[in-house]
C-alpha positions, -999 to 999 in steps of 0.1 A, spaced: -51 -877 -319 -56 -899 -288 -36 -916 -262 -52 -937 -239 -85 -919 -244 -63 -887 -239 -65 -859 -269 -29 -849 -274 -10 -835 -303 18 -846 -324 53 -835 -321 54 -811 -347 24 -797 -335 37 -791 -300 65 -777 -313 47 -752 -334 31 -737 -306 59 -735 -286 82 -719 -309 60 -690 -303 68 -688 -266 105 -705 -265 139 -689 -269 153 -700 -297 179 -721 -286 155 -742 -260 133 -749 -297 163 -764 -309 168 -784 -274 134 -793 -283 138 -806 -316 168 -824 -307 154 -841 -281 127 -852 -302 153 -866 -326 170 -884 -301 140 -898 -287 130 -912 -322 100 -892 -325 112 -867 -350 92 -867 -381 104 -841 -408 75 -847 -429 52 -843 -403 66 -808 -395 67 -796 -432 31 -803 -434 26 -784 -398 40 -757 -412 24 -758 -447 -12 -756 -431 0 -732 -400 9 -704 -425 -4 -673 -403 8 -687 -365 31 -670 -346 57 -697 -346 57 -704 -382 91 -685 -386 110 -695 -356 104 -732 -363 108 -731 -396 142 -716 -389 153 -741 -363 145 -768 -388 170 -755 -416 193 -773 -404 173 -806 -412 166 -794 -447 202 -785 -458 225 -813 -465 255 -800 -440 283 -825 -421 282 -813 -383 293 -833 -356 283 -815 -323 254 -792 -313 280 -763 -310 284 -765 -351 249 -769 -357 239 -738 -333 270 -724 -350 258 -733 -385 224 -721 -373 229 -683 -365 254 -684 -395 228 -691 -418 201 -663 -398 225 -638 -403 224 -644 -441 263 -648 -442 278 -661 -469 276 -698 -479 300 -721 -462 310 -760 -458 313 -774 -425 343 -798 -418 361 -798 -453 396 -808 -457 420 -777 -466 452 -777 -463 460 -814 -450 433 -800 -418 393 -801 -416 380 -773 -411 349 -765 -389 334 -739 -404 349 -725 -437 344 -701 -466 367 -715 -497 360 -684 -515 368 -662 -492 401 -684 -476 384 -681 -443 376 -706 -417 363 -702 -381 372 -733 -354 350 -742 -326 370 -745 -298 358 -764 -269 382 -777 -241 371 -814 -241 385 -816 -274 418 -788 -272 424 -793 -231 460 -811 -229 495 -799 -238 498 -821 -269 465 -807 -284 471 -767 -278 507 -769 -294 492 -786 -325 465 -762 -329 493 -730 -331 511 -755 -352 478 -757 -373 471 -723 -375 506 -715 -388 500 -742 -414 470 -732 -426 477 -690 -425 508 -703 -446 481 -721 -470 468 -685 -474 437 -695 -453 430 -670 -427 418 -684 -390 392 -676 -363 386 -688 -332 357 -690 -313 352 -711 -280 324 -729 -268 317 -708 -232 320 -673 -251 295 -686 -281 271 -692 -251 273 -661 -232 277 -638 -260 261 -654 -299 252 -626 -308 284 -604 -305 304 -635 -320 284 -639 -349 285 -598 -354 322 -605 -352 326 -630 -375 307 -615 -401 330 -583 -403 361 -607 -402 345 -621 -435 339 -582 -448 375 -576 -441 386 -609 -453 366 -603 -486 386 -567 -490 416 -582 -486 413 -606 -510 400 -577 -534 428 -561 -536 452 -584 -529 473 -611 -553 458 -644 -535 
């Protein structure tokens, strides 16, 4: 391809080959970016990756583009990252923002009674908004729906121990149920 007489290469293509280099999070910076920018082309990096079988960043891309293949309601780059590692850990199926209990949920696993709320402090800072949320999580733990929070600042320092976390809250969630009456 040529700009101005310039060989460059597409999107897609860039992104490939940098999805061998880049942490993971700055090739999702990168795909978003593209998005915004209106040069995102899903097609275009299906068929990148169809004829790049054997490159390095096959598997990293194709991994940061999941979240463009599955059909899943987020509304902020904290629940797609979120939704992201959930779904590289192999944890269970969830839904994002579903209506339980008179509340939408973030994250949450109806079989399992568990949900897990992003917390960020543009959205919970004020008085009115951090009595609610215990008012919430009383609500909801009386629903028989068990609650996790996780915030925006600890997610970035420390994904991985979060994501470890959550998954043995699900383990321990899943025994309780067993051999429980809910």
């Amino acid at each position: 391809m040529m700009e101005r007489r310039i060989p460059v290469t597409s999107v897609a293509r860039t992104a490939l080959d940098l999805a061998a280099i880049l942490r993971f999070r700055n090739l999702r910076r990168l795909i978003r970016r593209s998005e915004e920018l209106r040069v995102f082309d899903l097609a275009d990096f299906r068929s990148i990756l169809t004829r790049n079988q054997g490159h390095r960043g096959t598997a990293p891309l194709s991994r940061a583009l999941a979240i463009y293949e599955s059909p899943r309601l987020t509304r902020s780059e904290f629940e797609r990252e979120f939704a992201a590692r959930a779904e590289q850990m192999g944890l269970p199926s969830f839904a994002t923002n579903l209506n339980e209990g008179g509340y939408e949920l973030d994250v949450y696993w109806p079989e399992l009674r568990f949900a897990v709320e992003l917390d960020v402090y543009e959205t919970h800072g004020g008085h009115e908004s951090f009595e609610e949320d215990r008012r919430r999580d009383e609500d909801l733990k009386l629903a028989g729906i068990e609650l996790s929070r996780v915030t925006g600042p600890r997610f970035e320092r420390e994904p991985q121990q979060v994501m470890k976390r959550v998954a043995r809250l699900l383990a321990q969630r899943r025994e309780q149920l067993r051999t429980s009456r809910w």
